[in-house]
Residue, then its C-alpha position, 0 to 999 in steps of 0.5 A: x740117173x734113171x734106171x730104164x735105160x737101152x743098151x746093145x748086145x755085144x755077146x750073147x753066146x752059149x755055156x752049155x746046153x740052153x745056157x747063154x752068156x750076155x752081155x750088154x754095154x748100156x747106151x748111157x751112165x747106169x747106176x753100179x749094180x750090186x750083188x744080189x741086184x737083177x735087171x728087167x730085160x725086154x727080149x724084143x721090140x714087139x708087144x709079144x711078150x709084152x712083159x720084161x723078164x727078171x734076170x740076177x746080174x752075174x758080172x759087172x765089167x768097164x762099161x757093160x754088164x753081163x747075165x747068166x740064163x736058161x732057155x726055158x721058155x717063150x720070152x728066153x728063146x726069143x732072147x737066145x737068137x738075140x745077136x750082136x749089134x741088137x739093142x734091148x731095154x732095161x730096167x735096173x739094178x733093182x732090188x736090195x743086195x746081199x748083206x755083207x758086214x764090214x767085218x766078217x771073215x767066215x763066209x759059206x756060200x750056197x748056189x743050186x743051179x743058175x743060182x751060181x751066177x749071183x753067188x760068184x758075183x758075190x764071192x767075188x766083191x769079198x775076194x781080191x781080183x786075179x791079176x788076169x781079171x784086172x787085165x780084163x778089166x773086170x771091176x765089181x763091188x768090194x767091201x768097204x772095210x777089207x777085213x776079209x782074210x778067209x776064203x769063202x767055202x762054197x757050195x754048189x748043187x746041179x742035176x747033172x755035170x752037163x749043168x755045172x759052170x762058172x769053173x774057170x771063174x771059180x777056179x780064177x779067184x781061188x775057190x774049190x767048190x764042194x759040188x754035188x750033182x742029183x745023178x752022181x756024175x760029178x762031185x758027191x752024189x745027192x742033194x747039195x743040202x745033205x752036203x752042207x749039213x756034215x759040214x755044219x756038223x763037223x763044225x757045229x762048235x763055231x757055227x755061230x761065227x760063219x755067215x751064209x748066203x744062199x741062190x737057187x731053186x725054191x726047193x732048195x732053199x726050202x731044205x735049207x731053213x730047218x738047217x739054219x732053224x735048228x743050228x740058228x744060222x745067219x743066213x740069207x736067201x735070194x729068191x728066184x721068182x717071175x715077175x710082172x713090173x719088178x717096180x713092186x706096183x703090180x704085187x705079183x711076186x710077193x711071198x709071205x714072210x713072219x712080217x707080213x707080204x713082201x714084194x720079192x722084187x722090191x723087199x727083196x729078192x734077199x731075205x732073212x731065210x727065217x723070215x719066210x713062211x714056206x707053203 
């Protein structure tokens, strides 16, 4: 089953201010992405840009698969005015994914920013699927051994209110986020860290028994690894990074580790966050 393969856009549609939802329907079999996963996508068939840009899976659904991004440049406003009926190529699922224990009950979850979409699509392969979601046909992958009894807590950073989503889909599987926002207009005002680090404190006598895992930008991620450091956390970040190939063989996204250069898209994108050396 090769991973390039075509695939036509049958949605791409906006969220919110520079935020879009894709969706593709590959053109042929394609291995089930996982999450954590990203796909290489090309935004059109000319030589500029000639390179594909990375991009997390959001959702998996019967037959297509669906994608969360921003316009922040050349390559993602070219993909913005991609319509219905425009065919794309794409490499994927690549990467490794996020590393769930069979048997694991306390789960804490941290998105900051667009780092929401693969954290959802994380929480929900532990959560059982709402009747409407089934209805939809949504299908996404789930653990094995389902042991899971507890719901995810779930923490998500945003500058701004105008930049929170995902809301319904939270809102579908049962989960109440705790949000903060930079400017305080939506959830608690500050840094989604500062959150998380009283929540720590209120249960730092059974800590050691929660797993978390983390998406977003490099600065929070950044804050969270004197946390885990402090309180020996399990956890585990999928870091956001441009990339070249995403194959691993032009060596362009690779970030230094306790172990040595790592290639972000083919080691990772999700690493142990004591593993990474911070610069």
């Amino acid at each position: 089953m090769s991973r390039l393969f075509k695939a036509t856009v049958k949605d791409n549609s906006p969220l919110i201010t520079d935020h879009y939802l894709l969706t593709l329907q590959p053109l042929e079999k394609i291995k089930r992405p996982s999450p954590g996963n990203f796909f290489m996508l090309s935004v059109d068939d000319s030589l500029d840009p000639l390179l594909k840009r990375p991009f997390s899976i959001y959702r998996s659904t019967a037959g297509e698969i669906q994608i969360i991004y921003r316009v922040v440049g050349k390559g993602t406003t070219i993909l913005s005015n991609r319509k219905a009926g425009d065919t794309l190529e794409v490499i994927g699922p690549l990467g490794n994914k996020f590393p769930l224990k069979k048997k694991q009950d306390n789960i804490i979850l941290i998105a900051g920013g667009l780092g929401i979409a693969p954290i959802l699509s994380l929480a929900e392969s532990v959560i059982p699927p709402a009747p409407s979601l089934l209805k939809a046909g949504i299908k996404r992958p789930r653990l094995k051994d389902k042991t899971n009894k507890m719901m995810p807590h779930l923490f998500y950073g945003a500058r701004t209110k105008k930049e929170i989503i995902c809301m319904d889909e939270l809102k579908a599987i049962g989960i109440d986020p705790v949000i903060s926002t930079d400017d305080g207009t939506f959830g608690k005002k500050g840094n989604i860290v500062n959150v998380l680090k009283k929540f720590i404190t209120r249960n730092s006598s059974n800590i050691s028994n929660y797993s978390f895992y983390a998406c977003g930008p490099e600065p929070m991620l950044k804050a969270l690894s004197p946390l885990s450091a402090k309180h020996k956390l399990n956890m585990h970040v999928a870091l956001e990074q441009n990339m070249a190939c995403g194959l691993g063989t032009c060596l362009g996204c690779v970030v230094k580790t306790t172990k040595g250069y790592k290639r972000i898209c083919k080691e990772g994108p999700v690493f142990p966050i004591e593993e990474i050396i911070w610069e």
